[in-house]
C-alpha positions as CSV (number, residue, x, y, z in Angstrom):
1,X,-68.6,16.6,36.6
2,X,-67.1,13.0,37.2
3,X,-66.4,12.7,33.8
4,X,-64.5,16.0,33.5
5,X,-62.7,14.8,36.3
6,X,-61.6,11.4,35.0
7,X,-60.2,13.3,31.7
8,X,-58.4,15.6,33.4
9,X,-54.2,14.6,33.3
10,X,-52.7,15.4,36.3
11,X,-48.6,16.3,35.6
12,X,-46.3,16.1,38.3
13,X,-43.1,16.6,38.9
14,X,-42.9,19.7,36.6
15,X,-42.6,23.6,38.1
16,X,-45.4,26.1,37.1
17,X,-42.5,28.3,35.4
18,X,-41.8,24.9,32.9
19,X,-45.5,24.0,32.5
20,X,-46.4,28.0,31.4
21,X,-43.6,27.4,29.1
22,X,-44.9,24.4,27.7
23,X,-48.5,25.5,27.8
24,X,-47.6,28.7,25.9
25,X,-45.4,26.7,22.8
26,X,-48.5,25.1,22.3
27,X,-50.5,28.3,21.7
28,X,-47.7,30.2,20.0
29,X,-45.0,27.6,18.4
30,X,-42.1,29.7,20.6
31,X,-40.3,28.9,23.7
32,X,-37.7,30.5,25.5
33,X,-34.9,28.0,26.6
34,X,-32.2,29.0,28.6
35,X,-29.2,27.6,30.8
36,X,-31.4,27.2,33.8
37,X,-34.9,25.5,32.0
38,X,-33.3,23.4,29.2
39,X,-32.7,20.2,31.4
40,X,-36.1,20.4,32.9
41,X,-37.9,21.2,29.7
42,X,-36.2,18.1,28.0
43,X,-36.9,16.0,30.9
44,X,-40.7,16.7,30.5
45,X,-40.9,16.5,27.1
46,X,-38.8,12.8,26.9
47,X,-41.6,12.1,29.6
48,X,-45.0,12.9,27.5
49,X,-43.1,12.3,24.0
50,X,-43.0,15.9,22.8
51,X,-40.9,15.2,19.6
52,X,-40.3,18.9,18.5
53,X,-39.6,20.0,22.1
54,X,-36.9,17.1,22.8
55,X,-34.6,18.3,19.2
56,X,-35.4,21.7,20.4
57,X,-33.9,21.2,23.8
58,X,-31.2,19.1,22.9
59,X,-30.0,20.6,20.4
60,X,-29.5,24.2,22.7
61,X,-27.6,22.0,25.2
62,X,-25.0,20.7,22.8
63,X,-24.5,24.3,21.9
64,X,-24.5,25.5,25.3
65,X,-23.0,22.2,27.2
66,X,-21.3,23.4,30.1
67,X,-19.8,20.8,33.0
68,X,-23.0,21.0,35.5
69,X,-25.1,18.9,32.8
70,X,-22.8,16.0,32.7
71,X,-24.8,14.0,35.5
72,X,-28.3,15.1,34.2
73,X,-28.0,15.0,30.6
74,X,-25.8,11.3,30.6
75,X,-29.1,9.7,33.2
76,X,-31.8,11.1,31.1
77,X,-29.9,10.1,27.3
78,X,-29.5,7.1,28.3
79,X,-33.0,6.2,29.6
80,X,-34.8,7.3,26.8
81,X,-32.1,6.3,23.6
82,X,-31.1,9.9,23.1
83,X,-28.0,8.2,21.4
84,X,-26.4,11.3,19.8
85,X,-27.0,13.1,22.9
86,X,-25.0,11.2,25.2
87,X,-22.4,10.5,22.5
88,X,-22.5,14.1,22.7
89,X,-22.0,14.4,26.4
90,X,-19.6,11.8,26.2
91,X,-17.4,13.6,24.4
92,X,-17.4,16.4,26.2
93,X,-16.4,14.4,29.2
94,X,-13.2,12.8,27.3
95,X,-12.2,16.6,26.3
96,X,-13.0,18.2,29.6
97,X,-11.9,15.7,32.2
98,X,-9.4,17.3,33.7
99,X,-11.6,20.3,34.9
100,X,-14.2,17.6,35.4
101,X,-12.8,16.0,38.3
102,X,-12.3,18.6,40.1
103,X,-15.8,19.5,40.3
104,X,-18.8,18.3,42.5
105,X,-20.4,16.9,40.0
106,X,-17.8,14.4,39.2
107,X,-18.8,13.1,42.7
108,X,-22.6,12.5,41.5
109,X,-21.4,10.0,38.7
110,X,-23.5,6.6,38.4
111,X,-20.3,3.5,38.7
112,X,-21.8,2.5,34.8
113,X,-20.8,5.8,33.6
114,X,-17.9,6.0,35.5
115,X,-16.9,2.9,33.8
116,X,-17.4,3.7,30.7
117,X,-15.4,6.9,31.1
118,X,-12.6,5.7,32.4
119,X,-13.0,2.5,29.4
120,X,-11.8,5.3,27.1
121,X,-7.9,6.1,26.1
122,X,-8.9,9.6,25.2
123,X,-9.5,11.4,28.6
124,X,-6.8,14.0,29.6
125,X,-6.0,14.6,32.8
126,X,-3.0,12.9,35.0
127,X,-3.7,9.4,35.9
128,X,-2.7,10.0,39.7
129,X,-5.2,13.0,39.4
130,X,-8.0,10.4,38.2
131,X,-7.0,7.8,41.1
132,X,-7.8,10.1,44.1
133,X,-10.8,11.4,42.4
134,X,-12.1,8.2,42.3
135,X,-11.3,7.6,45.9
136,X,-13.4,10.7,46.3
137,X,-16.3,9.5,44.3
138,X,-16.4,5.7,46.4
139,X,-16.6,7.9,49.8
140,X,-18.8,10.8,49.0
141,X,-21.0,7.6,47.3
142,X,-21.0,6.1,50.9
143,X,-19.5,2.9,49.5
144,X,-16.3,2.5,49.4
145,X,-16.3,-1.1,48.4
146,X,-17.5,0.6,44.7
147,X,-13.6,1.5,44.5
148,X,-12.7,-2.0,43.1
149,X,-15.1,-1.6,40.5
150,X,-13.8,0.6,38.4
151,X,-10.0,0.8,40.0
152,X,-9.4,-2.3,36.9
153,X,-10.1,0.6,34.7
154,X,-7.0,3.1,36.0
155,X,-3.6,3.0,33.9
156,X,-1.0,2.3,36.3
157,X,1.6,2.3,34.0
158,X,0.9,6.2,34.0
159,X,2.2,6.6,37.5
160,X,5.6,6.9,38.8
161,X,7.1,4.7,40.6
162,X,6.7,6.5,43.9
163,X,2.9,6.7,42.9
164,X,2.4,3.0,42.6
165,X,4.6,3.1,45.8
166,X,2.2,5.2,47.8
167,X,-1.3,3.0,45.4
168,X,0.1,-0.5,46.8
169,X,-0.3,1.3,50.9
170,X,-4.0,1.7,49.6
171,X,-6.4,-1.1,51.2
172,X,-8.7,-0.5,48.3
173,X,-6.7,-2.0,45.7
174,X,-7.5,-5.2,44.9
175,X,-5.0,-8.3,45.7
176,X,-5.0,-9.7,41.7
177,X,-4.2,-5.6,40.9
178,X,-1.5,-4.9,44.0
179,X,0.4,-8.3,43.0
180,X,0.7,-7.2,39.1
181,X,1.6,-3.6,40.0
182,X,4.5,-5.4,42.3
183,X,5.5,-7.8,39.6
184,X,5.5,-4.7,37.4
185,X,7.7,-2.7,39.9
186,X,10.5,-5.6,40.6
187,X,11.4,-6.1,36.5
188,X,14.5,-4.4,35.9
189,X,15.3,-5.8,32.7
190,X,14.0,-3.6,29.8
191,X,13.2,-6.1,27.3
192,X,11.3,-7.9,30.1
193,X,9.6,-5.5,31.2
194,X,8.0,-4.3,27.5
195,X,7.3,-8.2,27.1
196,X,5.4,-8.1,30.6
197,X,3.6,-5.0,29.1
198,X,2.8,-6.5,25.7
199,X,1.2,-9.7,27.2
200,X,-0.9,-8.3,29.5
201,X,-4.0,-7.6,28.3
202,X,-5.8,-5.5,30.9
203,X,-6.2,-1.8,31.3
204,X,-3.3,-1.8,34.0
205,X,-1.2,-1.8,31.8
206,X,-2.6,0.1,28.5
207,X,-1.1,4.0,28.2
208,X,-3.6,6.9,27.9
209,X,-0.7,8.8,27.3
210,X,-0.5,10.5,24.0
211,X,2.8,10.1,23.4
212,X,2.9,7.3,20.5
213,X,6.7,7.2,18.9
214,X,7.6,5.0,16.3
215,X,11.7,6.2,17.3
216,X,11.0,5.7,21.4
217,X,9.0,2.2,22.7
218,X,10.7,1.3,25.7
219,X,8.6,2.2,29.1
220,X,12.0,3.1,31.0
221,X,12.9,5.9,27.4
222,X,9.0,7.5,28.3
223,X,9.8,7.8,31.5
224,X,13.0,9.0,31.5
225,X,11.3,12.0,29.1
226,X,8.3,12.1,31.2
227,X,10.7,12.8,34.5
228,X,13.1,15.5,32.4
229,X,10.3,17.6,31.0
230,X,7.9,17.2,34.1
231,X,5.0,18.5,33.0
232,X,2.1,15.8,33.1
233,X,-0.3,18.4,31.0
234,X,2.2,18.3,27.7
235,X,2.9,14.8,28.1
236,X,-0.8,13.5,28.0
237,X,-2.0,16.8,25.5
238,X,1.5,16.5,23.1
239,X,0.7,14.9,19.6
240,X,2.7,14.0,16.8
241,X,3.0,17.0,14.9
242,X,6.0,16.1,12.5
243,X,7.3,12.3,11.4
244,X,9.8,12.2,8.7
245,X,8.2,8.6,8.0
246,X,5.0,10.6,7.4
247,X,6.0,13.9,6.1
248,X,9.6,13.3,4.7
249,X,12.6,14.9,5.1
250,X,11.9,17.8,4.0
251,X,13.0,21.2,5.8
252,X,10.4,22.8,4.5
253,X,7.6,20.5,5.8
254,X,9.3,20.8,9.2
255,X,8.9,24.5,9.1
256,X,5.2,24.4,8.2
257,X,4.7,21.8,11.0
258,X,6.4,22.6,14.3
259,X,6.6,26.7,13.6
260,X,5.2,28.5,16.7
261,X,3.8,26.0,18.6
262,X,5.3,26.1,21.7
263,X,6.4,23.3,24.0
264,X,7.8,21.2,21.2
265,X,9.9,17.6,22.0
266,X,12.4,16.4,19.1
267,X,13.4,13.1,18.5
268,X,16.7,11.8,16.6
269,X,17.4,8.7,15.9
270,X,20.2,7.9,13.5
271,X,20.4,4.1,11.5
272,X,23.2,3.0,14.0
273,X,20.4,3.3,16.6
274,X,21.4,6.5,18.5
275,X,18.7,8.3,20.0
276,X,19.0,12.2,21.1
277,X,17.1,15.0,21.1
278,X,15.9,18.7,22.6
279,X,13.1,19.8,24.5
280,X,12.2,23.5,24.2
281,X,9.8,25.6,26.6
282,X,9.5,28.4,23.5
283,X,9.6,26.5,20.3
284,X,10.7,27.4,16.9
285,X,9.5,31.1,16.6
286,X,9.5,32.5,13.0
287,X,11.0,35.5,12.4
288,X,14.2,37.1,11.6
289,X,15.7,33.9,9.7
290,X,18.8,32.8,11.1
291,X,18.0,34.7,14.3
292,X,18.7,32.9,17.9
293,X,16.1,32.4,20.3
294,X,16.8,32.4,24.1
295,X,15.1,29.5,26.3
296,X,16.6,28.9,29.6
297,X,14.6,26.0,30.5
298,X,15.8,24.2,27.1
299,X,17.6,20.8,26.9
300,X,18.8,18.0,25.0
301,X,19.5,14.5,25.5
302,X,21.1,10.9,24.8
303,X,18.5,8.4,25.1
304,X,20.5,5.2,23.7
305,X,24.4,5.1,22.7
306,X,24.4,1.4,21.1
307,X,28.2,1.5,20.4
308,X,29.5,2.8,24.3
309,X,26.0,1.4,26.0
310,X,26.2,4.6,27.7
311,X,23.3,5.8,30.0
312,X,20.2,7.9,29.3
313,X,20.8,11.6,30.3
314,X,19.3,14.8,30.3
315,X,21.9,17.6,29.6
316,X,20.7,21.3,30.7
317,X,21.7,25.0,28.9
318,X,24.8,27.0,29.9
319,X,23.9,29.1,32.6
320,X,26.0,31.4,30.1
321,X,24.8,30.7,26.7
322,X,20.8,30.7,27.8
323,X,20.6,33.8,24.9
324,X,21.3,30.9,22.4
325,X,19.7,28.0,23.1
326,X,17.8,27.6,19.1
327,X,18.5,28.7,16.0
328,X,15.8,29.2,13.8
329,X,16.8,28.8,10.0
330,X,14.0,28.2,7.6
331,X,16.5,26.4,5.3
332,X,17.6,23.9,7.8
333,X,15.5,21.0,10.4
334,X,15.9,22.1,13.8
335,X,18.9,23.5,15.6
336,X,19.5,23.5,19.2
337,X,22.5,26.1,20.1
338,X,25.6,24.8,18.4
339,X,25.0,21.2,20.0
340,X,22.7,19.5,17.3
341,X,22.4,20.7,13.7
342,X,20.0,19.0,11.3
343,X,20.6,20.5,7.6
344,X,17.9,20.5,4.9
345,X,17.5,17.5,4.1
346,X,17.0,16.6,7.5
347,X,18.9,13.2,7.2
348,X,22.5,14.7,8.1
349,X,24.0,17.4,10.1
350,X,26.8,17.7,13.1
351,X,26.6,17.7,16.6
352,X,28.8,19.7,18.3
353,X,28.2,18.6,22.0
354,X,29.1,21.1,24.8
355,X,29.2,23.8,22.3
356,X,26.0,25.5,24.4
357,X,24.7,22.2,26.2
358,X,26.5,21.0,29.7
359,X,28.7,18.1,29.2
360,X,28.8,15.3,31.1
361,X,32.0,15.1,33.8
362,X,35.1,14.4,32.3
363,X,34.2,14.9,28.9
364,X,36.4,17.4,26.9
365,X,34.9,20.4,24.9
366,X,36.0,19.7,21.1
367,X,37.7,16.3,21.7
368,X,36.3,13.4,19.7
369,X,34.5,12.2,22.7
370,X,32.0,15.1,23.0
371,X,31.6,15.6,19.4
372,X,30.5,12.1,18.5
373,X,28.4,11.4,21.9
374,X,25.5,12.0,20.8
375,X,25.5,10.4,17.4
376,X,28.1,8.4,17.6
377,X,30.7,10.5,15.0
378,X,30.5,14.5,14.3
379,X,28.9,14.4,11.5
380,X,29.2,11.1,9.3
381,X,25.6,10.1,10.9
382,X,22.4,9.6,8.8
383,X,19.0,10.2,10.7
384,X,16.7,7.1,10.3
385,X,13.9,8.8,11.9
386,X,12.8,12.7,13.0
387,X,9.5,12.9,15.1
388,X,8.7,16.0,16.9
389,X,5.9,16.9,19.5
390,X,3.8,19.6,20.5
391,X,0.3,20.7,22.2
């Protein structure tokens, strides 16, 4: 009897519902895995080295992953090597992060993982959003002074102004972060300021933003967009969908590109360095060719006028002329009301400002002034560059 009793293995730390499980894919070679058993199983089997069980069970949660395993599945990967598994989980994080934060289990996070989330440019979710969450985190973790940790990791050049405003009132912030944030605040100068971005090397400082132009660079140009089309979701979701430097100017290729997809941005910038564009809620639907498409939330805008060193403005739709704010014609680039005309080739066009498109005050529909604001003549411009931007 005492050596029956010195064989036996004693498993703890394991429900009778798992261990019948267990005990029965030994007999039979089948298990029934589920939402509510998977964790569990594949925490006993990463325990008593149960190869078959551990690629059984991880493979069912990466097709099943849902939000409540995050905590679970990233403690347990990373403890026993499970690399692909919490690449895996990882992943899903960066994808998901938005929802993520809102949830409890955000709140369970261990600071390493944390870290290493917030390490990543590829999370989408509003950087103010991500701030509070983690203030969250530090005082449903009963330490507060964790905060610090990871604040070094936020992208404060994602907030507004009045957001860095409010973040500086914060007695968490460090004093090396709250004195580059003020620095960062007081530059006025453009050029300065982009040269202030360039040389700092920190994550402060280092966009998660998704909006990577080639025509646009400046901070205060981003901005300025970010503020007209205030919605944080498109700005840090929008990708480049068309580049004449990629694509060429091509109509066509346009057309294939930026068709029907929504929320689209458009950039212009000519080679005497003018920038304007449109922003459209509805986006270039196909259809009737030639047809008109109302938006009244659509807009364009001057983002630099080299020759008059005018400044950047936003200019809304005629309350009366909301029925045409786009044109869509499969044979030219894209048209916004009878303002900005791109033709086929996509390099020249007119722009026939006020036309559909409020004017600025004082400026004179059909007068040489409105017609070469935007582009700096009517239509003797060449476009150097056409990027456009959707979901």
């Amino acid at each position: 009897m005492k050596e029956y009793q010195e064989n036996k293995m004693i498993l703890k730390d394991v429900s009778s519902p798992i261990l019948s499980l267990i005990l029965n894919y030994f007999y039979s070679g089948k298990i029934e895995i589920n939402l509510e058993n998977a964790i569990q199983i594949l925490i006993f089997s990463s325990k008593y080295l149960i190869d078959e069980l551990i690629e059984i069970c991880s493979n069912f949660i990466q097709k099943n992953f849902q939000i409540e395993f995050v905590v679970d599945v990233l403690k347990l990967s990373e403890s026993m090597n499970f690399n692909q598994l919490l690449d895996f989980c990882y992943q899903f994080i960066f994808q998901n992060f938005e929802e993520f934060i809102k949830t409890s289990f955000f709140l369970e996070l261990e600071e390493n993982h944390l870290n290493s989330i917030l390490s990543n440019d590829n999370i989408s979710a509003n950087e103010f959003d991500i701030f509070q969450s983690i203030i969250k985190w530090g005082k449903h973790k009963s330490n507060i002074n964790q905060v610090p940790n990871v604040i070094d990791k936020i992208r404060f050049i994602d907030f507004t102004k009045e957001q860095i405003e409010n973040v500086l009132k914060e007695d968490l912030i460090p004093n090396e972060i709250s004195q580059k944030l003020i620095q960062f605040q007081n530059i006025q100068d453009e050029k300065e300021l982009n040269q202030f971005i360039e040389q700092e090397k920190s994550f402060l400082f280092k966009s998660r933003m998704r909006f990577k132009s080639t025509t646009i660079q400046g901070i205060k140009d981003v901005n300025k967009l970010r503020e007209w089309i205030n919605d944080d979701e498109f700005f840090y979701k929008m990708k480049l969908g068309f580049s004449s430097k990629r694509d060429g100017f091509s109509s066509k290729i346009f057309h294939q590109k930026v068709d029907d997809k929504g929320k689209t941005l458009v950039i212009v910038k000519t080679k005497d360095n003018f920038i304007f564009g449109g922003f459209t809620q509805i986006g270039f639907t196909t259809g009737i060719n030639n047809r008109i498409i109302p938006d009244e939330d659509c807009f364009i805008f001057s983002l630099r006028n080299d020759k008059n060193d005018r400044k950047s403005e936003k200019f809304p739709i005629q309350e009366t002329k909301v029925q045409n704010a786009l044109r869509y014609n499969f044979d030219y680039g894209p048209i916004f009301g009878g303002d900005i005309w791109l033709k086929e080739n996509l390099q020249t066009g007119y722009t026939n400002f006020g036309h559909t498109y409020n004017l600025p005050n004082g400026i004179i529909y059909g007068s040489n002034e409105a017609k070469s604001y935007l582009a700096g003549s009517y239509s003797s411009w060449v476009v150097d560059e056409l990027e456009c931007f959707f979901i």
